[in-house]
C-alpha positions, 0 to 999 in steps of 0.5 A: 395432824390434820391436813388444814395444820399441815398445810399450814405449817410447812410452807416451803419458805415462801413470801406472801405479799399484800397489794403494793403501795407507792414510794415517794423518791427521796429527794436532796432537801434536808429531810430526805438526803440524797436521792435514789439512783446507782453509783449513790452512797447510802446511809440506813439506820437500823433502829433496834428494840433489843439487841440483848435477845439472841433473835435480834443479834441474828436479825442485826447480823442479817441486815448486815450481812445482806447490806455488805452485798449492795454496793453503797449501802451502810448500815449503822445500828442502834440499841434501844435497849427495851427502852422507848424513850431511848428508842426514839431519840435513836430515831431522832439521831438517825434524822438528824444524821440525814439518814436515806431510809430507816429500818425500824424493830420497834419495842412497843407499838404506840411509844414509837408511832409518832416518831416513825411517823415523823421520818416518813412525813420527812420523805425518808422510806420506813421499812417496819420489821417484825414488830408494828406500829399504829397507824399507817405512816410507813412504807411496809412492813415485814414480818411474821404472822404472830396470830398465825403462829401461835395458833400452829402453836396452840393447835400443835398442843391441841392435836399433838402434845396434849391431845388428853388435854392438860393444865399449861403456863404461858410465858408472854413477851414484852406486853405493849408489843404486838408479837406477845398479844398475837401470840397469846391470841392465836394459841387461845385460837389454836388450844380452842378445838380440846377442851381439856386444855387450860392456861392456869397462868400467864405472866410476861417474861418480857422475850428474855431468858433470865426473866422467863426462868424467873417468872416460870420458877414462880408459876411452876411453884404455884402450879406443880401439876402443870403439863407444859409451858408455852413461851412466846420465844425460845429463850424463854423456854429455855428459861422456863426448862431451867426453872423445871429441871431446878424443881426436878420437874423438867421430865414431866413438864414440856416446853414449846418456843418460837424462833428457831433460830439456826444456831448453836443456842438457838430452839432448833438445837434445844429441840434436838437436844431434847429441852424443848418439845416444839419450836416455830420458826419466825424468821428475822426478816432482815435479809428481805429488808435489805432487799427492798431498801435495795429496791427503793435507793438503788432502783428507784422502785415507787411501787413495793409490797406494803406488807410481806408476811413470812411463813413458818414451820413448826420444827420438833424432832423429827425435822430438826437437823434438817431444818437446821441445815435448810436455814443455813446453821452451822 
């Protein structure tokens, strides 16, 4: 590995954070409800894209669980189901419900732009979580960098996994949400140094398992040559390990996900139990969200981070139990 990668990828959990941007207090009119200060109740929507993805139970769980340690703070939680229609009437509810701060995973960028930009225009803090919107009508955004992702990814297939090269599938996530264009576009950047790897195939599995077995039992069949799958998320690699071993594949063919959630289903456990070759972890980002809505309602904070990036490590083998304990799995 070289030193740029390993630099790279083993950052040590830490939190880069851009120029900071400035918060509009919420007042007591009818758009923002009561305003910030200690001794205040306060009421947050979590507007959720799916929370049938193991990613998001995690990342609902630690909004939730952050939020039981801020006297005051009550989180309610919607389920958009990878629905955006549904997603935002979710919000419209929140705003009706005279909400003090939206936490928002959108499922796709563009459909949930308006409506975000409707609660911010109303006073009402936005923290955006791990998936954008367009524009600029938010108060931050936390979340991973998926381009920087998938480029350790693609550079782990470059250098590591297929350093003869070899032919490879890719099982994107949702198309419309910004994490699968990123990932698919920083792995290109990472594979660009080994010309020997190709993506014969790239098809969405829209982040979920049944979906990604399904679409990788059809690509596999066409492409039984192929060395290994990259899949946006971990389940889909999962799914696509499935598809292998039903093809009696799954001993030739290798698979990588992203996630690395610390629980028992999660990619760090597949990659001990040998299933998965790589995985990267992308962390939920709700444990911070609830940290800067504190800051915000309870401190009155009119200056935060427009943007905090969380860092990655790329997770195989040889550091998987340890990671697994270093997240807090059980």
């Amino acid at each position: 590995m070289h030193r740029r990668t390993v630099l790279a990828l083993l950052v040590a959990g830490a939190l880069l954070t851009t120029a900071g941007c400035t918060v509009e207090k919420p007042s007591d009119d009818a758009g923002s409800a009561r305003a910030c200060g200690t001794g205040k109740d306060f009421l947050i929507g979590m507007s959720q894209a799916n929370n049938a993805e193991p990613y998001r139970q995690v990342m609902n769980n630690d909004v939730q669980t952050a939020a039981k340690a801020v006297p005051g703070f009550r989180v309610v939680v919607s389920d958009a189901a990878q629905d955006n229609s549904k997603q935002v009437a979710d919000v419209e509810n929140f705003l009706t419900q005279r909400i003090n701060l939206l936490i928002i995973s959108p499922n796709e960028a563009k459909p949930l732009t308006a409506v975000v930009k409707k609660a911010y225009d109303k006073g009402i803090p936005v923290i955006v979580l791990d998936r954008k919107v367009e524009g600029e009508a938010y108060t931050a955004f936390i979340g991973g960098d998926n381009v920087a992702i998938g480029r350790a990814a693609g550079e782990f297939y470059a250098q590591t996994l297929l350093p003869g090269g070899g032919k490879v599938i890719e099982i994107a996530g949702l198309p419309g949400s910004t994490p699968a264009a990123e990932r698919a576009k920083g792995f290109r950047e990472g594979i660009a140094g080994n010309p020997k790897i190709e993506i014969v195939a790239s098809q969405p599995g829209d982040w979920l398992r049944e979906k990604g077995q399904s679409v990788a039992d059809a690509l596999i069949k066409a492409h039984p040559d192929v060395s290994a799958v990259y899949a946006h998320n971990d389940p889909m690699a999962e799914g696509a390990y499935l598809a292998a071993k039903a093809a009696g594949l799954e001993q030739k063919i290798r698979f990588t996900g992203i996630d690395a959630l610390p629980v028992p289903s999660g990619g760090i456990k597949a990659v001990e139990q040998g299933r998965l070759a790589a995985t990267f972890q992308y962390a939920t980002g709700g444990r911070e969200a609830v940290e800067l809505a504190r800051k915000i309602l309870v401190d009155c904070a009119t200056d935060v981070p427009r943007a905090t990036t969380l860092d990655t490590t790329r997770i195989t083998s040889d550091n998987a139990a340890e990671a697994y304990a270093k997240l807090g799995g059980l």
